[in-house]
C-alpha positions in Angstrom: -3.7 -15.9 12.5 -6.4 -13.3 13.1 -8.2 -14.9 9.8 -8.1 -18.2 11.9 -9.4 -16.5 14.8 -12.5 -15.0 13.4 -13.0 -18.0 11.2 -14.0 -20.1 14.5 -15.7 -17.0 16.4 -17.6 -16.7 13.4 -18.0 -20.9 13.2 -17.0 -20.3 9.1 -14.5 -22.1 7.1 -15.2 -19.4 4.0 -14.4 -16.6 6.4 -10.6 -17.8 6.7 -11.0 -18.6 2.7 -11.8 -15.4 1.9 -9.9 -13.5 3.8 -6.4 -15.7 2.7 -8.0 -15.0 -1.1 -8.0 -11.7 -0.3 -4.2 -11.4 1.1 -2.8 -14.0 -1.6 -4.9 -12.0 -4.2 -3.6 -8.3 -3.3 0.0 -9.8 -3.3 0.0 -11.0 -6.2 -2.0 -7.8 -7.8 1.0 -5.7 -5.8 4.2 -7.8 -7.4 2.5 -7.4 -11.0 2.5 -3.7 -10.4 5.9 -3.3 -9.2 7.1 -5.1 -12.2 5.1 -2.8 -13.9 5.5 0.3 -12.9 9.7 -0.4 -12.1 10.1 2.0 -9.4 13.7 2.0 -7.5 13.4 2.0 -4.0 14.6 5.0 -1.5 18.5 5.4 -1.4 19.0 6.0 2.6 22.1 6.2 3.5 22.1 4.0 6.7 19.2 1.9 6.6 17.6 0.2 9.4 17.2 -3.0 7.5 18.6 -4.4 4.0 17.1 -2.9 1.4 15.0 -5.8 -0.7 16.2 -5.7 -4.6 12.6 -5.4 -5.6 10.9 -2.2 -7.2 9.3 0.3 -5.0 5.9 0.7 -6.0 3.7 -0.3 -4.1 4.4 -1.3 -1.2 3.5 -5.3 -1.2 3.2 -5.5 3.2 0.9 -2.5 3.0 -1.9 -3.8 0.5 -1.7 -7.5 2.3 -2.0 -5.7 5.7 -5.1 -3.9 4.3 -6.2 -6.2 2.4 -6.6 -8.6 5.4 -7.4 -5.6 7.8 -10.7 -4.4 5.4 -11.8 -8.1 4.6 -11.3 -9.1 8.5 -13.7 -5.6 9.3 -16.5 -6.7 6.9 -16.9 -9.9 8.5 -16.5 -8.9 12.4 -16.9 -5.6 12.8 -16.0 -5.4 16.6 -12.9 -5.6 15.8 -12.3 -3.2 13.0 -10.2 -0.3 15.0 -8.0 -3.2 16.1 -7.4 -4.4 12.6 -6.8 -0.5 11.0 -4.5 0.2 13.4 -2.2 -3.4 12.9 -2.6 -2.8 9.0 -1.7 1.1 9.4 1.4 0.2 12.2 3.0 -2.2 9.3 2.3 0.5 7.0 3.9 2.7 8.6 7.3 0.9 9.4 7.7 0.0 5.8 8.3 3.9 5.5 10.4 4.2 9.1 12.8 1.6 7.5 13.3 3.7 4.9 12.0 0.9 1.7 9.4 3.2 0.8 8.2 6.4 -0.5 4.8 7.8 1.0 2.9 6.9 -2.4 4.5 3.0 -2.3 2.1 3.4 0.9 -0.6 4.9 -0.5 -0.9 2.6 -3.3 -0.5 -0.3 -1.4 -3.3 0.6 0.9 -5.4 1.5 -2.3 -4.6 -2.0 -3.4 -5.5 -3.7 -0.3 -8.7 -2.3 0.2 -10.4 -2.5 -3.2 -9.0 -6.2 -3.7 -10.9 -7.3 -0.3 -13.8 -5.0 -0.8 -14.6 -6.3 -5.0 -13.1 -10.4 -3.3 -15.8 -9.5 0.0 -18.7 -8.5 -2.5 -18.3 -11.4 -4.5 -18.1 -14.0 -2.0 -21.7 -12.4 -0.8 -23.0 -12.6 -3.9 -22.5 -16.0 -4.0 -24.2 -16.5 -0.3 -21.6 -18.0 1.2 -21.8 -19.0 4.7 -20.7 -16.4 7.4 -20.5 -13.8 5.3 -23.8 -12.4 4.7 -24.6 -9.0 5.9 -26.2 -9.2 9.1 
């Protein structure tokens, strides 16, 4: 919704196409890497929601929250602390639920922001509209 947002602000369909490729793109880099890397998840003993059957590592919420957070800051700036603190809030509640260790976290937000940072550079590269530095 907040891609959608800044799309029309900005008056750029390839802001809300870069941003979604940058989400879809950091999902899909976090499953292959759970799949991967096979980690089991944390074994609370009353947890606040059902525990998913898929590995641990990382956490797949956090690098789409960042992914989307870091790609939405390159493109509007003015709302960057907004967008951190969303992204870092859903971070955080994948660990208060107890589904993830810190590192799930931390790899996730690793994730996140590289895939929108190398997805952001790219799409410059290329010139498209709305998404040159300015």
């Amino acid at each position: 919704m907040l891609a959608v947002i800044v799309a029309v602000l900005l008056r750029s369909v390839w802001v809300f196409v870069v941003i979604a490729a940058a989400v879809l793109a950091a999902d899909g880099i976090a499953g292959i890497v759970k799949l991967a890397v096979g980690e089991s998840r944390p074994n609370e003993p009353d947890p606040l929601i059902v525990i998913p059957h898929s590995h641990s590592f990382p956490s797949g919420h956090t690098a789409t929250s960042f992914a989307g957070a870091t790609a939405l800051s390159l493109v509007y700036p003015r709302g960057t602390p907004a967008f951190l603190l969303l992204a870092a809030a859903i971070a955080y509640s994948r660990l208060y639920v107890g589904v993830h260790f810190p590192l799930d976290v931390a790899g996730g937000v690793v994730i996140g922001v590289v895939t929108a940072l190398l997805l952001l550079a790219a799409a410059r590269r290329r010139s498209l509209p709305g998404l040159r530095r300015g």
